[in-house]
N, C-alpha and C positions, 0 to 999 in steps of 0.2 A: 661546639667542639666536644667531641667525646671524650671521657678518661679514659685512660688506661691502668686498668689494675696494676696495683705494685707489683713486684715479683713476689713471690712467698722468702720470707727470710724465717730462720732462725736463730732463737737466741741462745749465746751460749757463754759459761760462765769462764771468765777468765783470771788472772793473777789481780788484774785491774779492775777488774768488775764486769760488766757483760758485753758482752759486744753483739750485734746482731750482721749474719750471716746470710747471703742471697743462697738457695736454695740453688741456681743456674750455676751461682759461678762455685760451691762444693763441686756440684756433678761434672763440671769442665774441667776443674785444677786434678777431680779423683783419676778422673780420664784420662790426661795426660800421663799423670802421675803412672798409672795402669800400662798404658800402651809407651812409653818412653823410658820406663825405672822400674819396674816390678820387679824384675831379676836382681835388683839390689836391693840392701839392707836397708833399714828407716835411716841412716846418716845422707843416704843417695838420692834416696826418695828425697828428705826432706831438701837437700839442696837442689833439687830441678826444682822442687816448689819456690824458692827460693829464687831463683832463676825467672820462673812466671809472674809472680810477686817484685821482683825488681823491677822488670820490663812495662809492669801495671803502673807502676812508681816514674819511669822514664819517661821523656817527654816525644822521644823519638816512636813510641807504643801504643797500640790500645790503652782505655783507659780502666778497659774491666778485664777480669780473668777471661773471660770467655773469650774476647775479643781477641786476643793475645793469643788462645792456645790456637784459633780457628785462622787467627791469620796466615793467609795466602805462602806457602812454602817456607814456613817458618819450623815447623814441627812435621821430623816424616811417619810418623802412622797414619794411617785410613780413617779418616772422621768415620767410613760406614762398618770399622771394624767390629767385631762383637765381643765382646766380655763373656769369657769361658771358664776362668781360677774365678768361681764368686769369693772363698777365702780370702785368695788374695787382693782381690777387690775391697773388701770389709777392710782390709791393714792399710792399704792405700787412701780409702776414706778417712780414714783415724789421721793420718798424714796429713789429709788436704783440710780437714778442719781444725788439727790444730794451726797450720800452718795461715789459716784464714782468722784465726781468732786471735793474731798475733804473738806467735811465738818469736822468739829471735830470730832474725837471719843473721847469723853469725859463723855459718859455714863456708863461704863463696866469695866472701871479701868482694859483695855489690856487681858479681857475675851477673850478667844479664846474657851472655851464649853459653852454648856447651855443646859435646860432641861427644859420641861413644867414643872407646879406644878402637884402632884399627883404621879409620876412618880421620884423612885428615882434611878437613874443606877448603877451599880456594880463602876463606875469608880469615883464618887463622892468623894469617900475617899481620893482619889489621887490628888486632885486639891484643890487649893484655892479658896473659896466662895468669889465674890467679891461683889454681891448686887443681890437684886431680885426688877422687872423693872416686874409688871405687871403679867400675868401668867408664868413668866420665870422665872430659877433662873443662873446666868452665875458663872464662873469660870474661872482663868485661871491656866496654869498649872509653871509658873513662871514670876518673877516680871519681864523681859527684856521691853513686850511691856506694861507695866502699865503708859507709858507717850505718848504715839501714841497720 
């Protein structure tokens, strides 16, 4: 049986010491991050991250970042879109790894949906409103991860 090479991680230094980082799931969570939140500020940004990180944490989800942003009509941008703002690309990265190197999540009160404004989905009824952060509104769908 063959191996499979690890993924390439990186390491990186945190409040707690280091933590190492898969190189797939920065470039998925930046991704998302990019094509879902760019138009808002790092408090908005960082709670969709928040949101992809909860869902990683859930038992109903993927178990990795990537897995979770690529999941089947979960997230609507174009996986084949292309990244155009590289600036804002670079502030988004900054986002998704602090947000992978264990920042708090303590903006979403353990949101695992969310929704632009303007736009209200069939599934809203079903979930707890937990705060709106900007042009979003999140949700979770029970109290388990409300202390992440």
């Amino acid at each position: 049986m063959q191996r499979q090479p690890a993924p390439e991680t990186l390491t990186v230094r945190t409040a707690a010491g280091t933590s190492k980082i898969s190189q797939r799931d920065l470039e998925c969570l930046a991704e998302a991050l990019y094509f879902e939140a760019r138009g808002e500020g790092v408090q908005g940004q960082r709670a969709v991250a928040e949101v992809i990180l909860n869902r990683v944490d859930h038992p109903r989800f993927p178990k990795t970042v990537c897995g979770v942003v690529n999941q089947r009509g979960q997230f609507t941008y174009n996986k084949n879109a292309r990244i155009r703002e590289k600036g804002t690309f670079a502030r988004v990265q900054k986002v998704a790894m602090a947000a992978l190197s264990g920042a708090p999540r303590n903006l979403t009160n353990g949101a695992t949906y969310f929704h632009a404004r303007g736009v209200r989905p069939s599934w809203t009824n079903r979930f707890e409103r937990t705060i709106r952060i900007g042009s979003h509104t999140f949700y979770r769908s029970d109290r388990r991860l409300a202390a992440n």
